[in-house]
PQR file with spaces between the fields and no chain letter, atoms N, CA, C, O and H, PARSE charges and radii, in Angstrom:
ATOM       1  N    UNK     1       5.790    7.754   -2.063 -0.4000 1.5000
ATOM       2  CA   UNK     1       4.978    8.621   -1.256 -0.0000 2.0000
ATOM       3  C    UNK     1       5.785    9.852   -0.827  0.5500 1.7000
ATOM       4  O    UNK     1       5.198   10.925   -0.694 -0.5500 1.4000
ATOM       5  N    UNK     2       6.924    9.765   -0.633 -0.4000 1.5000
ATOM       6  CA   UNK     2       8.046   10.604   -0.007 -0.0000 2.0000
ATOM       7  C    UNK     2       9.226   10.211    0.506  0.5500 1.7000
ATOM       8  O    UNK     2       9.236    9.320    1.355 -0.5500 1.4000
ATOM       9  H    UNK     2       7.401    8.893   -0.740  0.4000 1.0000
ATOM      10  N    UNK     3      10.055   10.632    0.203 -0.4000 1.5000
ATOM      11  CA   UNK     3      11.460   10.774    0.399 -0.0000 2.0000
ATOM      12  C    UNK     3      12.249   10.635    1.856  0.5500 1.7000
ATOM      13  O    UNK     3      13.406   10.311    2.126 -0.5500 1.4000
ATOM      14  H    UNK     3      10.047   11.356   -0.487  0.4000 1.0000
ATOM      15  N    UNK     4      11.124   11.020    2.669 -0.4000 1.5000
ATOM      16  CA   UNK     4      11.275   11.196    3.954 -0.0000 2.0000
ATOM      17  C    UNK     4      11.215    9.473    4.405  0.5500 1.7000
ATOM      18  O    UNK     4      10.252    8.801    4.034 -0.5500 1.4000
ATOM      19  H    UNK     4      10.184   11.284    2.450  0.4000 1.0000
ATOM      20  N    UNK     5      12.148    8.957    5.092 -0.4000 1.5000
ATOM      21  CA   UNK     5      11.956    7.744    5.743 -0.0000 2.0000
ATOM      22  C    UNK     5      11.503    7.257    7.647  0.5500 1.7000
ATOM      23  O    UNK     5      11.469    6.305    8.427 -0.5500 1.4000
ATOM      24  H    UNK     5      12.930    9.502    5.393  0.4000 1.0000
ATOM      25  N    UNK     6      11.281    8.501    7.547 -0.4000 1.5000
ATOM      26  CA   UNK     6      10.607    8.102    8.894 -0.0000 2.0000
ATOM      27  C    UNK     6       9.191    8.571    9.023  0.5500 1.7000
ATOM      28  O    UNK     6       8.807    9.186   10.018 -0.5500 1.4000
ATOM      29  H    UNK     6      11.309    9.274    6.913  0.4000 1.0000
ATOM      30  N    UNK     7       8.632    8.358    8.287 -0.4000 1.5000
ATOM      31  CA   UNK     7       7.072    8.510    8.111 -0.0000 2.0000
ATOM      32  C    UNK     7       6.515    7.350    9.215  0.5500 1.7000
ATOM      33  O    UNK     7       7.169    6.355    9.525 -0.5500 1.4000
ATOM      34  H    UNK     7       8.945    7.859    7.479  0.4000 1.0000
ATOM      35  N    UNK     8       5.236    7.668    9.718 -0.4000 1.5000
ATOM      36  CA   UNK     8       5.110    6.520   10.918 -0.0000 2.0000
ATOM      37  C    UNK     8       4.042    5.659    9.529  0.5500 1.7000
ATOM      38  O    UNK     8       3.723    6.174    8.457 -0.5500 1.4000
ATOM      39  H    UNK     8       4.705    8.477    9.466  0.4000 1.0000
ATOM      40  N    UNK     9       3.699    4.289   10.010 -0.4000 1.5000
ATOM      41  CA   UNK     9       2.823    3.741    9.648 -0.0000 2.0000
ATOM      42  C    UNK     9       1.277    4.066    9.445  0.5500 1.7000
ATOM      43  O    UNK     9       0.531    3.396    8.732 -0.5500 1.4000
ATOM      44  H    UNK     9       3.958    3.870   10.880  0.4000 1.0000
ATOM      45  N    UNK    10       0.877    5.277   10.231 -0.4000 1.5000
ATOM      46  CA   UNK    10      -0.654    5.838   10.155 -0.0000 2.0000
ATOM      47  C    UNK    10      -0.468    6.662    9.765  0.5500 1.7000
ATOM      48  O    UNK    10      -1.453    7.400    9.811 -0.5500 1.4000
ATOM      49  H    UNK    10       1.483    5.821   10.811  0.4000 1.0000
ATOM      50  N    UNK    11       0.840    7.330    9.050 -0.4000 1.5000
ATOM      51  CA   UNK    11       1.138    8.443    8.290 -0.0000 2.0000
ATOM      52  C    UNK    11       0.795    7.946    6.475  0.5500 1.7000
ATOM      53  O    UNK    11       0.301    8.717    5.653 -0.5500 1.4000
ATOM      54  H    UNK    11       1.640    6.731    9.012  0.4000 1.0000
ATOM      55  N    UNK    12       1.146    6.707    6.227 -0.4000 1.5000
ATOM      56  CA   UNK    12       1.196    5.811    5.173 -0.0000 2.0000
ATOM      57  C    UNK    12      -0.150    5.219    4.768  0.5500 1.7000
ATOM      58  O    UNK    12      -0.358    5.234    3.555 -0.5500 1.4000
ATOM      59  H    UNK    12       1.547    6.080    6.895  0.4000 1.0000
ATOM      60  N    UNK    13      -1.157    4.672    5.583 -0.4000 1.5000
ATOM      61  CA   UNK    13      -1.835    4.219    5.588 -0.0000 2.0000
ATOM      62  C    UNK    13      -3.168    5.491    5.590  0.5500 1.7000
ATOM      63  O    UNK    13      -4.269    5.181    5.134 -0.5500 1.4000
ATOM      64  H    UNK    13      -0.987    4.659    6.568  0.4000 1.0000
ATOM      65  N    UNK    14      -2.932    6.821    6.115 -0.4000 1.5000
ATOM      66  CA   UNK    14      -4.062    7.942    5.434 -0.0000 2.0000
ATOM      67  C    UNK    14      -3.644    8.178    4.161  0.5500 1.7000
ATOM      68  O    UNK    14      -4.532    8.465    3.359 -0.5500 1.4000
ATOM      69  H    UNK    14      -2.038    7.073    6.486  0.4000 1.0000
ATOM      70  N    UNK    15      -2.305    8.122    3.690 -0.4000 1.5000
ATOM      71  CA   UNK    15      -1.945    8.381    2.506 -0.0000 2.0000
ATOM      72  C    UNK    15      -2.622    7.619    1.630  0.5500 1.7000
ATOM      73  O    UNK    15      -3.398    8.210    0.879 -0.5500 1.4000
ATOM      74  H    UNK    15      -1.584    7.889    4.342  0.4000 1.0000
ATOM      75  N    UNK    16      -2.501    6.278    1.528 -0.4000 1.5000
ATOM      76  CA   UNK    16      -3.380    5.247    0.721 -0.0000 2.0000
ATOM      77  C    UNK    16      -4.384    4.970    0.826  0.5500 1.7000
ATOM      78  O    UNK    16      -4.902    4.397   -0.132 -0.5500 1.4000
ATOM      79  H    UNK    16      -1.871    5.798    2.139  0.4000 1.0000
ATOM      80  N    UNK    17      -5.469    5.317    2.460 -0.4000 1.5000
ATOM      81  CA   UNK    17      -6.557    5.724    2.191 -0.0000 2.0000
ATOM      82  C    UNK    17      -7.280    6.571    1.082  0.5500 1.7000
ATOM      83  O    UNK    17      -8.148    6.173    0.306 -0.5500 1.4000
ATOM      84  H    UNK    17      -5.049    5.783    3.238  0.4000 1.0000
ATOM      85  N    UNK    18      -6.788    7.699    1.167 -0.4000 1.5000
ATOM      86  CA   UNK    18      -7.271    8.895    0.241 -0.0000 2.0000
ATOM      87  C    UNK    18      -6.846    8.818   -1.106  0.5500 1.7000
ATOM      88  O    UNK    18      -7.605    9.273   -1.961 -0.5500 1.4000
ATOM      89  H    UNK    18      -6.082    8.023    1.798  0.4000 1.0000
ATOM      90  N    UNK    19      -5.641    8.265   -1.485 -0.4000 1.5000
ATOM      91  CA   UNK    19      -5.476    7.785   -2.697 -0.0000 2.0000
ATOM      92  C    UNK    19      -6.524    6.598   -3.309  0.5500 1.7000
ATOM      93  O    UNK    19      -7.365    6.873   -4.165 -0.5500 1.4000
ATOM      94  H    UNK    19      -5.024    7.896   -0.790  0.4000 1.0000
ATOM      95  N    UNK    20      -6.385    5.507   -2.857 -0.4000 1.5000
ATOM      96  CA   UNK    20      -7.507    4.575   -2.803 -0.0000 2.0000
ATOM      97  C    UNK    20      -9.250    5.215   -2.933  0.5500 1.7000
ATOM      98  O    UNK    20      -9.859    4.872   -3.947 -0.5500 1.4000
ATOM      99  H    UNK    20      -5.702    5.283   -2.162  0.4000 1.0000
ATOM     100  N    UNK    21      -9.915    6.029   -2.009 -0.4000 1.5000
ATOM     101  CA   UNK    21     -10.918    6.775   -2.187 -0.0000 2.0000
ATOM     102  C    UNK    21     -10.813    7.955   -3.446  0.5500 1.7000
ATOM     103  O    UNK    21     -11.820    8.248   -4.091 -0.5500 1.4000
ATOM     104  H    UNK    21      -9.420    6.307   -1.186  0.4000 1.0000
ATOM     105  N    UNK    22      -9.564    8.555   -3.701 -0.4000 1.5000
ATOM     106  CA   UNK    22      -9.983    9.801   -5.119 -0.0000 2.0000
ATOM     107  C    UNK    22     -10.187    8.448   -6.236  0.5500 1.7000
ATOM     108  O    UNK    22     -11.024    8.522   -7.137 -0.5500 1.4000
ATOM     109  H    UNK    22      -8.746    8.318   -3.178  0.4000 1.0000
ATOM     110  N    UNK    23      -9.521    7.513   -6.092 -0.4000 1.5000
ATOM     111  CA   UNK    23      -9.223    6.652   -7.512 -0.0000 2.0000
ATOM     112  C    UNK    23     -11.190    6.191   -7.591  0.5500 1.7000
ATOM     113  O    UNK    23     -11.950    6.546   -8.491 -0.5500 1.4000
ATOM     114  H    UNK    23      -8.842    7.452   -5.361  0.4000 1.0000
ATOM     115  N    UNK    24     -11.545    5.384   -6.426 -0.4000 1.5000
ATOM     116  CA   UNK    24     -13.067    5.442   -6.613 -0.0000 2.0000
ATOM     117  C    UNK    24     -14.155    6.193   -6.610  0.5500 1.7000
ATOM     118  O    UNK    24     -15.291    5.872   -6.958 -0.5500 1.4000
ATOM     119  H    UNK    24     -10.927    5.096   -5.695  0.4000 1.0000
ATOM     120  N    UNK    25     -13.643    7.533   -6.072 -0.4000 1.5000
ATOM     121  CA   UNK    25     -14.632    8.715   -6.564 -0.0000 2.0000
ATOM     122  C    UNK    25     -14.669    9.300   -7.724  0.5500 1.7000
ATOM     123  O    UNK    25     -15.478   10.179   -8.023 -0.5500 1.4000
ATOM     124  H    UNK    25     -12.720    7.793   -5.789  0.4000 1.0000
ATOM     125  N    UNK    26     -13.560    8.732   -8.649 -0.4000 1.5000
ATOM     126  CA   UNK    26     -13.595    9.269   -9.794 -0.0000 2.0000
ATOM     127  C    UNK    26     -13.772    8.072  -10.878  0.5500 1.7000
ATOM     128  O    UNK    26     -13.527    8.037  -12.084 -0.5500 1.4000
ATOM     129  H    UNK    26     -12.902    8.019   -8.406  0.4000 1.0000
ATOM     130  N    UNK    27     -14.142    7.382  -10.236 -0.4000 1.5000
ATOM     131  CA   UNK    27     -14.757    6.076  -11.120 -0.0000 2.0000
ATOM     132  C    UNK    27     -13.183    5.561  -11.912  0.5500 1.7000
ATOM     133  O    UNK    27     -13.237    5.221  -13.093 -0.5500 1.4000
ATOM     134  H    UNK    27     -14.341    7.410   -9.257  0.4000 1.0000
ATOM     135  N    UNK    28     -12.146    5.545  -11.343 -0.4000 1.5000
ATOM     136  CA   UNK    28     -11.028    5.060  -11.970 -0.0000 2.0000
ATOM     137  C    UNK    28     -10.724    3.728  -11.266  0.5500 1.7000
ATOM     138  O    UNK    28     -10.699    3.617  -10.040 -0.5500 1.4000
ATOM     139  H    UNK    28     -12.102    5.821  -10.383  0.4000 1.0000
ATOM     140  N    UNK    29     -10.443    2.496  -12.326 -0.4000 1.5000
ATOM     141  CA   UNK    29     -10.488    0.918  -11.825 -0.0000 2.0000
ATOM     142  C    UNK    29      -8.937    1.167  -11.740  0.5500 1.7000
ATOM     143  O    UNK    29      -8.052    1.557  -12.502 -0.5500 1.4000
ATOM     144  H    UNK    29     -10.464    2.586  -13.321  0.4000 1.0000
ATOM     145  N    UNK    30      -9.027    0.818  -10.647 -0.4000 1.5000
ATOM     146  CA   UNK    30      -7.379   -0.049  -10.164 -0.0000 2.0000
ATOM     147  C    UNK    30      -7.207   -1.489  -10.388  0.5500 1.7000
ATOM     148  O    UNK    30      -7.645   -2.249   -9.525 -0.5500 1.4000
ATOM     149  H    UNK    30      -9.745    0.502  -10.028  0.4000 1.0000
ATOM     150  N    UNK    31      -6.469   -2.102  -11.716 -0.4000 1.5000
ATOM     151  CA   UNK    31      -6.730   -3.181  -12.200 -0.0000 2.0000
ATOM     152  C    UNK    31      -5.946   -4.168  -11.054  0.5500 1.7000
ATOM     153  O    UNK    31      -6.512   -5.116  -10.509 -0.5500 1.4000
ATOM     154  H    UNK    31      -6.112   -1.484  -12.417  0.4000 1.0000
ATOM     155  N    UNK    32      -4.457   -3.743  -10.779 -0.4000 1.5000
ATOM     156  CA   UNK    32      -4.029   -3.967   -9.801 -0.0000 2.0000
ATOM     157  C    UNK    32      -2.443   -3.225   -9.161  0.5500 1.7000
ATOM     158  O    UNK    32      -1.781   -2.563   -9.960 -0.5500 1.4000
ATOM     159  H    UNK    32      -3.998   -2.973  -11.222  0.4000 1.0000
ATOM     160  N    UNK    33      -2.043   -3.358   -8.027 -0.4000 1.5000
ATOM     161  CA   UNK    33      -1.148   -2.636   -7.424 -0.0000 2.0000
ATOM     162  C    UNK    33       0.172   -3.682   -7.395  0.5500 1.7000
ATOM     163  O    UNK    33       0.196   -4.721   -6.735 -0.5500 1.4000
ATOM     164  H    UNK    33      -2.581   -3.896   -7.377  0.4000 1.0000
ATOM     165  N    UNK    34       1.333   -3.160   -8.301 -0.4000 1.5000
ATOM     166  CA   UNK    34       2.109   -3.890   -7.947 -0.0000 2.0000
ATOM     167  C    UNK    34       3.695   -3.067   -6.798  0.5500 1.7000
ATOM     168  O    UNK    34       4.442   -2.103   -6.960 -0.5500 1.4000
ATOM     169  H    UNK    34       1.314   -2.316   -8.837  0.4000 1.0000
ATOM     170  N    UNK    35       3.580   -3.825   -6.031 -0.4000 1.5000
ATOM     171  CA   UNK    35       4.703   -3.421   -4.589 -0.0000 2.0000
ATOM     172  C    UNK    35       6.216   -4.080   -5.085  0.5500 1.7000
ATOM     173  O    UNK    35       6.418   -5.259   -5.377 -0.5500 1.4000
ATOM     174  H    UNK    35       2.973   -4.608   -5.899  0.4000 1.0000
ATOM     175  N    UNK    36       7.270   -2.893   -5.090 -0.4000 1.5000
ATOM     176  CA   UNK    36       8.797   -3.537   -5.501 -0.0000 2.0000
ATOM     177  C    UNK    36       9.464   -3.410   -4.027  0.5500 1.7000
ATOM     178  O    UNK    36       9.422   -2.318   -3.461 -0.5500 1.4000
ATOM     179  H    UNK    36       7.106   -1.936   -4.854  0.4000 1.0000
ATOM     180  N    UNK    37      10.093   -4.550   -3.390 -0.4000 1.5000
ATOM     181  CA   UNK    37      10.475   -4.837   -2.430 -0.0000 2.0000
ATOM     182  C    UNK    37      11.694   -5.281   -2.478  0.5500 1.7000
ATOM     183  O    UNK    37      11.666   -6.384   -3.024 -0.5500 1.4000
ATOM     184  H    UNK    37      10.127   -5.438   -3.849  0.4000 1.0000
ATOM     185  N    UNK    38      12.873   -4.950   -2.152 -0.4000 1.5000
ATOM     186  CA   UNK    38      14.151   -5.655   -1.686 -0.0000 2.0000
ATOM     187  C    UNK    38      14.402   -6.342   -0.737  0.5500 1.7000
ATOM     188  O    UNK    38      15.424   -7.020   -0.628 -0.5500 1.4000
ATOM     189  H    UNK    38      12.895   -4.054   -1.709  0.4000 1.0000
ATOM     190  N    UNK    39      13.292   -6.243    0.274 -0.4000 1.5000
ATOM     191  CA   UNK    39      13.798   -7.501    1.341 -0.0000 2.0000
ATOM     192  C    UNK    39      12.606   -8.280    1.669  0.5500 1.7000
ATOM     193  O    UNK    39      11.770   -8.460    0.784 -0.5500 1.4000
ATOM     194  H    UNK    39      12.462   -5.692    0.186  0.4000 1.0000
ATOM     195  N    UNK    40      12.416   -8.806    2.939 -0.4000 1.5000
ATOM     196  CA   UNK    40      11.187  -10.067    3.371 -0.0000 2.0000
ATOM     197  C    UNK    40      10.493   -8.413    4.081  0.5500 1.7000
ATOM     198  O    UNK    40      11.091   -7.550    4.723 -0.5500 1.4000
ATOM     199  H    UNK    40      13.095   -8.660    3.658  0.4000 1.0000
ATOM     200  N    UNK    41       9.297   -8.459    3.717 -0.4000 1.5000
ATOM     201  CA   UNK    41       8.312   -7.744    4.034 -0.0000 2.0000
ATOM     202  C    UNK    41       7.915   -7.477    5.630  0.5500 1.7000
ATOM     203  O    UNK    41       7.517   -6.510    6.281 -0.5500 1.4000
ATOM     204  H    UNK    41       8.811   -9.160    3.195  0.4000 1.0000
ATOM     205  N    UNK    42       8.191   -8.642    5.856 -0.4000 1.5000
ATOM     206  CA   UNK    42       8.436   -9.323    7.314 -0.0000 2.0000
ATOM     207  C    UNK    42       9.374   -8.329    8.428  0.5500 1.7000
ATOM     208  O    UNK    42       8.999   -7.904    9.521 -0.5500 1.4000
ATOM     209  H    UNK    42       8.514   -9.428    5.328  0.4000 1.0000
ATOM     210  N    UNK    43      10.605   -8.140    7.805 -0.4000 1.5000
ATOM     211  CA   UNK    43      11.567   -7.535    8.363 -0.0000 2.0000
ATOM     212  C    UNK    43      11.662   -5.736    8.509  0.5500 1.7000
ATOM     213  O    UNK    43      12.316   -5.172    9.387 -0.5500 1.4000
ATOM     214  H    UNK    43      10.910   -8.485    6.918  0.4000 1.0000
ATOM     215  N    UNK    44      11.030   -5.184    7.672 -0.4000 1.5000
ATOM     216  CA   UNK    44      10.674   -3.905    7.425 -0.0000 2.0000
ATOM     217  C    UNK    44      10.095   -3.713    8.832  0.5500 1.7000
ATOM     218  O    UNK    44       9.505   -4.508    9.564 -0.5500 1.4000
ATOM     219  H    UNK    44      10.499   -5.643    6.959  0.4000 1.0000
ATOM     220  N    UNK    45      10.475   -2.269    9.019 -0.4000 1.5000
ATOM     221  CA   UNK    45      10.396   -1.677   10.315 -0.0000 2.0000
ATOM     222  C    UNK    45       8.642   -1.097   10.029  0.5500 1.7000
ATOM     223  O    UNK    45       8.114   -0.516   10.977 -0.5500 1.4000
ATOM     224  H    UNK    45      10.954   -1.623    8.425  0.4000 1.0000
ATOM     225  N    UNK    46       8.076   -1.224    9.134 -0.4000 1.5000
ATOM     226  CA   UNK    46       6.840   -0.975    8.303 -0.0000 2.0000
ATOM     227  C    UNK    46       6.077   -2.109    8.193  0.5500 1.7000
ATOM     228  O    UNK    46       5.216   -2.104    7.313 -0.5500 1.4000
ATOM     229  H    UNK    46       8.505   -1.696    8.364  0.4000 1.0000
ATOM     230  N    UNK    47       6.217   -3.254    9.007 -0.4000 1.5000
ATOM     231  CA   UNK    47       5.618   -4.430    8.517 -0.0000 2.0000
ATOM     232  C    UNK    47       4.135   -4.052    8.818  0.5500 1.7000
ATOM     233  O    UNK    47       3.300   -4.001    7.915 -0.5500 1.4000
ATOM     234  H    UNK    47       6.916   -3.258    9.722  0.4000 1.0000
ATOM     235  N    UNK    48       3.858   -3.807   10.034 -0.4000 1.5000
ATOM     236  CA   UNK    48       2.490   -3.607   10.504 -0.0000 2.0000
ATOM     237  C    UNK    48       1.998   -2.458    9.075  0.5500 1.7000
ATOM     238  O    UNK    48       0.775   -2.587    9.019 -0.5500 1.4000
ATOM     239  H    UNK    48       4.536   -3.849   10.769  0.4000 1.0000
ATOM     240  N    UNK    49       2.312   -1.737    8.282 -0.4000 1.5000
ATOM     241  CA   UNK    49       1.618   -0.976    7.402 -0.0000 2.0000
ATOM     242  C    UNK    49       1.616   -1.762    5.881  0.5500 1.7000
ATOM     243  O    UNK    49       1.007   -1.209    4.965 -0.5500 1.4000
ATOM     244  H    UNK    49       3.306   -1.632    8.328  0.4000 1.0000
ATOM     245  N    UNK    50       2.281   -3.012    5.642 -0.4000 1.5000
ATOM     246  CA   UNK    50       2.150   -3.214    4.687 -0.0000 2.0000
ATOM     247  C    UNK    50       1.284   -4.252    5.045  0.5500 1.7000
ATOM     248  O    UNK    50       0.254   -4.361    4.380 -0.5500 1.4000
ATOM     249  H    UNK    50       2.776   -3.461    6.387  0.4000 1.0000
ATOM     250  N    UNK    51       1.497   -5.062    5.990 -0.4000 1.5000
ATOM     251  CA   UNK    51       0.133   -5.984    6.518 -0.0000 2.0000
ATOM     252  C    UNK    51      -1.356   -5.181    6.253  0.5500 1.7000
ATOM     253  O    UNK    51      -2.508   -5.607    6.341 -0.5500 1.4000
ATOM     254  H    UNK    51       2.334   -4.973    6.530  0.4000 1.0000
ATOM     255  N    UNK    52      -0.953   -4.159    5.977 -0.4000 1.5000
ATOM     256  CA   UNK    52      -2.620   -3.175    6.438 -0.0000 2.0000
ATOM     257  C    UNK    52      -2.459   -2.795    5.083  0.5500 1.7000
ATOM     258  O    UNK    52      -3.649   -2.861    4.775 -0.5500 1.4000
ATOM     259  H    UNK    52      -0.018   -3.812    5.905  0.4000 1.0000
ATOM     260  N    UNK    53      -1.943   -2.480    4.140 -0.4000 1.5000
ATOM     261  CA   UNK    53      -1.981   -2.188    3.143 -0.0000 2.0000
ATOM     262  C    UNK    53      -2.390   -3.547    2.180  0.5500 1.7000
ATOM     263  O    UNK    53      -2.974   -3.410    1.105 -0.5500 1.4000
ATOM     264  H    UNK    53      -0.977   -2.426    4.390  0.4000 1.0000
ATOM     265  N    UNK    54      -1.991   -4.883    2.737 -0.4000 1.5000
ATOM     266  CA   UNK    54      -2.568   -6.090    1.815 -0.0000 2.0000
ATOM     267  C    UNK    54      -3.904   -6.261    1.973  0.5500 1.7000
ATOM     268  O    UNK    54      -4.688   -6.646    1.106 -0.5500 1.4000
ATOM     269  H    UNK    54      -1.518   -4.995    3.610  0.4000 1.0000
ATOM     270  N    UNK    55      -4.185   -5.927    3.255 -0.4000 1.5000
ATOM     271  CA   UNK    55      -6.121   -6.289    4.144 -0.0000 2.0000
ATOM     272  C    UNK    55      -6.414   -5.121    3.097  0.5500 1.7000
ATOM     273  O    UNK    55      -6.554   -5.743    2.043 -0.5500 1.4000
ATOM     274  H    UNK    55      -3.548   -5.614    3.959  0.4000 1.0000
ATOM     275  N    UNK    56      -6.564   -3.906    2.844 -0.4000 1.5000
ATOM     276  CA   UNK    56      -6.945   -3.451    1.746 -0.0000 2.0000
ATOM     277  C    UNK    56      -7.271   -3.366    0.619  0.5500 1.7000
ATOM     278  O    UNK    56      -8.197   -2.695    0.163 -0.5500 1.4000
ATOM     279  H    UNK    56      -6.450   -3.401    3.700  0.4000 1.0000
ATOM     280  N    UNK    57      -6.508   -4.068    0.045 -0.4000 1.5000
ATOM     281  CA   UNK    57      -6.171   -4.567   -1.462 -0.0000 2.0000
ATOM     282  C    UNK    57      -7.449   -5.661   -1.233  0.5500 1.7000
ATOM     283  O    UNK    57      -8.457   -5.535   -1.929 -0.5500 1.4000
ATOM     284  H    UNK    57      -5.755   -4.613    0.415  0.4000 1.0000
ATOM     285  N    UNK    58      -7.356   -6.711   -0.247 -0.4000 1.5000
ATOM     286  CA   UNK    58      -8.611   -7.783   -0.237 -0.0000 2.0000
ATOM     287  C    UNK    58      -9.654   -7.051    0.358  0.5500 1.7000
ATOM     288  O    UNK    58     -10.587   -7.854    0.380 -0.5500 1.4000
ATOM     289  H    UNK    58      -6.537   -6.813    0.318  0.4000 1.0000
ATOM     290  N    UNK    59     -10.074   -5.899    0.897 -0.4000 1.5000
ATOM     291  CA   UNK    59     -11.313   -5.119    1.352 -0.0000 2.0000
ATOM     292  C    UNK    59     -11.671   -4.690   -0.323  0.5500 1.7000
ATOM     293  O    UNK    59     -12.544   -5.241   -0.994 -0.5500 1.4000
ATOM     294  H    UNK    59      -9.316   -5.247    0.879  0.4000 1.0000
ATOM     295  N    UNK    60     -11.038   -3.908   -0.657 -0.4000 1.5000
ATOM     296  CA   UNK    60     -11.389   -3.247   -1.952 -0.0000 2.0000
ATOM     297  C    UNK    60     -11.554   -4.104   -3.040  0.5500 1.7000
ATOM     298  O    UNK    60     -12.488   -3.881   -3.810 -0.5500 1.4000
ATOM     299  H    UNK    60     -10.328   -3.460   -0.113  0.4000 1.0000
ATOM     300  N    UNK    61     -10.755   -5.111   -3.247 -0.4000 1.5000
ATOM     301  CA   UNK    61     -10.987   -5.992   -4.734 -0.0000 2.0000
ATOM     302  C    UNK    61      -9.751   -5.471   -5.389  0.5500 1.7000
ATOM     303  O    UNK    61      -9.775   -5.829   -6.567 -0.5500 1.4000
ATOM     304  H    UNK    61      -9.997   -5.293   -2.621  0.4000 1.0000
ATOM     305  N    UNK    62      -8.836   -4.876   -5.160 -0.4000 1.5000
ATOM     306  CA   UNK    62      -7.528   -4.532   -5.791 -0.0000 2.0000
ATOM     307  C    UNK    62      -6.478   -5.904   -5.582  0.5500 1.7000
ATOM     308  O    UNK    62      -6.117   -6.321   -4.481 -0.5500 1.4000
ATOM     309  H    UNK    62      -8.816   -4.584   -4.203  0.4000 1.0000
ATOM     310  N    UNK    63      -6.074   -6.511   -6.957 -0.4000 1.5000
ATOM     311  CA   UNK    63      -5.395   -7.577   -7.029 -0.0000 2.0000
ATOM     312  C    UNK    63      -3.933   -6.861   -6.872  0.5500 1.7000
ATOM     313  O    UNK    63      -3.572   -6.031   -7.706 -0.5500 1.4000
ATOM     314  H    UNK    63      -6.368   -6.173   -7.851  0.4000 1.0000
ATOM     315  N    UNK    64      -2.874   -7.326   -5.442 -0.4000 1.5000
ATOM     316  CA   UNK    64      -1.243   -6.739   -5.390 -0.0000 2.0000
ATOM     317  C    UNK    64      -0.768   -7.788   -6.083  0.5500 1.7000
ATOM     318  O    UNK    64      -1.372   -8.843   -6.277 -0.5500 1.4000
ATOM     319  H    UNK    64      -3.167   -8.001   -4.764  0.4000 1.0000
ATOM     320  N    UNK    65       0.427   -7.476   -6.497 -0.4000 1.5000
ATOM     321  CA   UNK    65       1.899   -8.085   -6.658 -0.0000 2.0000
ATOM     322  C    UNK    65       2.732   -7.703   -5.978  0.5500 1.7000
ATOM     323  O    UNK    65       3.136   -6.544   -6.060 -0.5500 1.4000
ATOM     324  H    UNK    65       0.918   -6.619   -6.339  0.4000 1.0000
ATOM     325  N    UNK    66       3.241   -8.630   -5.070 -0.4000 1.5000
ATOM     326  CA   UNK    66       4.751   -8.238   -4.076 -0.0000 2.0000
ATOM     327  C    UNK    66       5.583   -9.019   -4.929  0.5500 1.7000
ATOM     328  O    UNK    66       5.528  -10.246   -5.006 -0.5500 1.4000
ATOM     329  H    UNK    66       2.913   -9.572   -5.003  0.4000 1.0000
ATOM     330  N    UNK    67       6.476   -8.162   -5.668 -0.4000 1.5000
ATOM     331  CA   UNK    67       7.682   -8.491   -6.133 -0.0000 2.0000
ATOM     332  C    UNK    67       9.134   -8.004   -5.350  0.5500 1.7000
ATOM     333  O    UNK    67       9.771   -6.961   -5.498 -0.5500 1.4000
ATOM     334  H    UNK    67       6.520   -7.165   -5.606  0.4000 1.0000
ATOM     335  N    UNK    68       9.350   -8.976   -4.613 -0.4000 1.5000
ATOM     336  CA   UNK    68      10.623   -9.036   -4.261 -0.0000 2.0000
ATOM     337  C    UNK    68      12.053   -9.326   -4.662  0.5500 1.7000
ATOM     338  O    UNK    68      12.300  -10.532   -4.672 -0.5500 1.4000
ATOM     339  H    UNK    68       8.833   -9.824   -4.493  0.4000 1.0000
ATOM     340  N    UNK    69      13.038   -8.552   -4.989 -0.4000 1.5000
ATOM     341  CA   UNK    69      14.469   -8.669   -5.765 -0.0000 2.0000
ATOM     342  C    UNK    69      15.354   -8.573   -4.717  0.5500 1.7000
ATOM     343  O    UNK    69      16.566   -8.623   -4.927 -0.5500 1.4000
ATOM     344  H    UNK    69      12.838   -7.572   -4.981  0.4000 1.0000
């Protein structure tokens, strides 16, 4: 999304709103979203936005992968 690491969480979450909405206004299927993670999701100072970013994925019908290394 950007380079910048202090983006707040409702900074992230309009971002993937509107991404999420051009992809279905343009009739483009998101088969599914896969997320690359280095640590417990849990621990991220971002947890509350990726929590909100999974309720999405199950609002919309977009199947994630959290792959964690």
């Amino acid at each position: 999304m950007s380079d910048d690491r202090s983006h707040s969480h409702e900074f992230v979450q309009h971002c993937f709103e509107n991404y999420f909405d051009f992809l279905h206004e343009h009739a483009i299927a998101m088969d599914r979203h896969i997320i690359w993670s280095n640590n417990c999701i849990g621990q991220f100072k971002n947890a509350r936005m990726f929590y909100w970013l999974c309720r999405m994925h199950v609002e919309r019908g977009v199947p994630h992968i959290w792959s964690l290394f």
